[in-house]
C-alpha positions in Angstrom: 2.8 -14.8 18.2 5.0 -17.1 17.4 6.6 -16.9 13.9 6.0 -18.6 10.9 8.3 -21.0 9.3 8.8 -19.7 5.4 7.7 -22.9 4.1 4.4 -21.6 5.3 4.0 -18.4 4.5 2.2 -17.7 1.4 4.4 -16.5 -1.8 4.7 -12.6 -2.1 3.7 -12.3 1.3 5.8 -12.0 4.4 3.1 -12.6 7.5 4.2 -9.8 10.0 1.2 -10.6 12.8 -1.9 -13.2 12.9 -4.0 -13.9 15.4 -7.8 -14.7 15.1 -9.4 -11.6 13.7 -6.4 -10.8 11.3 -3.3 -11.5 9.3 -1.0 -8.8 8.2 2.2 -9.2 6.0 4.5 -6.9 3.7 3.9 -7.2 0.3 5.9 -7.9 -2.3 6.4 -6.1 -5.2 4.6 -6.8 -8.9 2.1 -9.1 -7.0 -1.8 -8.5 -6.9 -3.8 -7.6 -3.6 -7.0 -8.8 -5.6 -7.9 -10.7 -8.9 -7.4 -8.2 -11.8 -9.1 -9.4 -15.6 -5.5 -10.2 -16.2 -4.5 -12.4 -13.3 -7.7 -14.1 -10.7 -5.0 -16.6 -9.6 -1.8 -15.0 -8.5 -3.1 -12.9 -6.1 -2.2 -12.6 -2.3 -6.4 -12.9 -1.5 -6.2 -15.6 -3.4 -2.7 -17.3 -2.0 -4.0 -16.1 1.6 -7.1 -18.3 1.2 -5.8 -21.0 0.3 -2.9 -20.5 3.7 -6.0 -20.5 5.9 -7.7 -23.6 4.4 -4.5 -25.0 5.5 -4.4 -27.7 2.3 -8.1 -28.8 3.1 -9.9 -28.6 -0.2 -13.2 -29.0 1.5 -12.4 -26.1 3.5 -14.6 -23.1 3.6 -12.5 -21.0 5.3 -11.4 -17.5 4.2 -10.0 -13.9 4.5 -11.6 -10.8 3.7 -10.3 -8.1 1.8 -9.9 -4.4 4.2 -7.8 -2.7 1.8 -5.4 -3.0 -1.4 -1.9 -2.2 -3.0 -1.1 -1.7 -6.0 0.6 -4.1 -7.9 3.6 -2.1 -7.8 3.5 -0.9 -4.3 5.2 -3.0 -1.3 4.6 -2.9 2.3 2.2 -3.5 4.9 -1.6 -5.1 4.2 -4.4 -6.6 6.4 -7.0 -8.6 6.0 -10.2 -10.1 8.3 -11.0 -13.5 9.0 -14.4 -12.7 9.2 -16.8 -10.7 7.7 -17.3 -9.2 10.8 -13.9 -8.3 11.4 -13.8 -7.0 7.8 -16.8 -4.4 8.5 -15.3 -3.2 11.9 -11.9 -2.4 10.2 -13.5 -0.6 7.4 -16.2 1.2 9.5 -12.8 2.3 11.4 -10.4 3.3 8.6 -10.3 7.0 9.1 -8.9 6.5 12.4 -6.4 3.9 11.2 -3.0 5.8 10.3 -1.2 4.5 6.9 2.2 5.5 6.5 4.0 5.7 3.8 7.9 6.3 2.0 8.0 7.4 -1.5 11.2 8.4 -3.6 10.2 11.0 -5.9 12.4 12.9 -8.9 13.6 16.1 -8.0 13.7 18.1 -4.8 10.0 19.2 -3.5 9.5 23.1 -3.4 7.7 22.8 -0.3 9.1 20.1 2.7 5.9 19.3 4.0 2.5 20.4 3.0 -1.0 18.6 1.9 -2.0 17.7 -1.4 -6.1 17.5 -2.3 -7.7 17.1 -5.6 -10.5 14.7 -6.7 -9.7 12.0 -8.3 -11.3 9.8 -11.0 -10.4 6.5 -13.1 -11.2 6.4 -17.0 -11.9 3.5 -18.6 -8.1 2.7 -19.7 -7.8 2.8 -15.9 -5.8 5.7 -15.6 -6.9 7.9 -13.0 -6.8 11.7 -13.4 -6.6 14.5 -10.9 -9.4 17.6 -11.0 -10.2 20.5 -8.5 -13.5 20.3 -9.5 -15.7 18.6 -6.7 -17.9 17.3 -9.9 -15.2 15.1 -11.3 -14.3 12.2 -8.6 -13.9 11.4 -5.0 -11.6 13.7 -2.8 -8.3 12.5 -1.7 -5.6 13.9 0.6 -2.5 13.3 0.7 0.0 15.0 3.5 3.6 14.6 2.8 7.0 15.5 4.8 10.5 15.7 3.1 13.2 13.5 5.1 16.0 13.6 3.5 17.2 15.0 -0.9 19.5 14.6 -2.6 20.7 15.8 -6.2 18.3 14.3 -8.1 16.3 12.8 -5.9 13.6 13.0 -2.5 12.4 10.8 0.6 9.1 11.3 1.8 6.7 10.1 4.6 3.6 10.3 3.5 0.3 9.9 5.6 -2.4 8.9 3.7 -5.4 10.4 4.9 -7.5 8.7 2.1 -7.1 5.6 0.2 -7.9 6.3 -3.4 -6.6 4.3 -6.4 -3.4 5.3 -7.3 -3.5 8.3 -4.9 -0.3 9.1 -3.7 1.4 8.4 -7.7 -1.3 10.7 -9.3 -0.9 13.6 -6.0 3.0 13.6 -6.7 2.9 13.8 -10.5 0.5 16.2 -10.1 3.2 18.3 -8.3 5.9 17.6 -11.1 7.3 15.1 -9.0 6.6 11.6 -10.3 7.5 8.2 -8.0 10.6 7.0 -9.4 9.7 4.0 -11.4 6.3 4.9 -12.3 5.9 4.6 -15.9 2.0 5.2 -15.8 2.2 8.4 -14.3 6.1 9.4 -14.2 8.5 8.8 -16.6 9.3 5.4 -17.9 13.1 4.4 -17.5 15.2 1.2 -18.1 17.3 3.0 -14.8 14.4 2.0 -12.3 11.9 -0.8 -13.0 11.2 -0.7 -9.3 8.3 1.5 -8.0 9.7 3.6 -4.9 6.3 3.3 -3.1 6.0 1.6 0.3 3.1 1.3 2.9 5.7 1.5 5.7 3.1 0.7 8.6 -0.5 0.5 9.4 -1.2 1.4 13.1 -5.1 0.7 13.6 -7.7 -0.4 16.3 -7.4 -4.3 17.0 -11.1 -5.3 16.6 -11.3 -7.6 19.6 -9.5 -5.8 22.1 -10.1 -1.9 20.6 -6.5 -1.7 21.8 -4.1 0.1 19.2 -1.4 -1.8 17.0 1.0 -0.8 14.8 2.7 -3.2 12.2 5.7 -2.0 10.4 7.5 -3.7 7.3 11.2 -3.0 6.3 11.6 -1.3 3.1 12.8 -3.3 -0.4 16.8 -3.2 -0.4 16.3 -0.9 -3.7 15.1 1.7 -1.8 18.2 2.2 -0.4 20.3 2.2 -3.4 19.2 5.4 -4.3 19.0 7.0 -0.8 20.5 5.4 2.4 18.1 6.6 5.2 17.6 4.7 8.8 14.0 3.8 7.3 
């Protein structure tokens, strides 16, 4: 595809790949995926639509939401141009593979290893973490250790279910927090950045049923704190 002048691409969101069934970008950081009760406007579903109505108010084009980050979180995100689209990439989301990096505090006990538990959200919207089948939806989280160092961990993470909050509550759960998670870490003044990063998406192209993979570079903050060939 060719690539998209900046002046174009929607604020907050780097297009990586469109074509007519999809449009995938890296996300930037502190933006929505969605409308929140806080914020319907700046949101890159929102910012997205508008992009496709290309300016035409009359327009009733759309995209269709597949999947979300949180606010916090950066990286790769897709979304349907059709409803149809949107049902064939959800029907197909245990096949897709979503990679992540995370920076975490300390140095893991274990380098590699799964994480389950089943999660649920309270109504402050802070999700906990149980064992008990009774309290929430499983999630699974399998992680890798690729590089520490004195205060500090990389890891790739492959999400094998996409549960709010998933991979922040998993590694807080282990006693290592995301660095700049104050909602389930610690909160510092050091990092206001959350080290979280959907690092690529490789999934089945619904009109082809050929496999993709889009990658997006990590924040330069990541790299302050450890240098790694991401």
């Amino acid at each position: 595809m060719k690539k998209i002048p900046k002046k174009h691409q929607p604020r907050g969101f780097e297009i990586l790949h469109e074509d007519l069934d999809v449009i995938v970008g890296n996300k930037a950081p502190g933006v929505l995926t969605v409308a929140a009760k806080w914020d319907r406007e700046n949101t890159i579903h929102n910012l997205l639509n508008l992009y496709v109505r290309k300016g035409n108010p009359r327009s009733n084009k759309c995209v269709y939401v597949v999947h979300r980050l949180d606010q916090a979180t950066t990286g790769v995100l897709i979304f349907a141009k059709t409803q149809q689209v949107q049902q064939f990439l959800k029907d197909d989301w245990k096949s897709t593979i979503k990679t992540y990096y995370a920076i975490v505090h300390g140095k893991m006990p274990k380098k590699s290893g799964t994480i389950s538990s089943y999660l649920e959200e309270d109504e402050n919207y802070v999700v906990h973490s149980s064992k008990d089948s009774d309290k929430g939806k499983l999630a699974i989280t399998e992680y890798e250790v690729l590089k520490e160092t004195e205060k500090f961990s990389l890891l790739k993470i492959n999400l094998l279910t996409g549960k709010k909050n998933q991979i922040r509550v998993h590694l807080a759960g282990e006693g290592h927090p995301i660095v700049g998670d104050p909602k389930y870490g610690k909160a510092s003044t050091n990092f206001k950045e959350l080290r979280l990063h959907s690092a690529s998406l490789e999934f089945t192209h619904p009109h082809n049923k050929k496999r993709i993979t889009i990658k997006a570079p990590v924040p330069n903050y990541f790299r302050t704190l450890i240098d790694y060939e991401y």
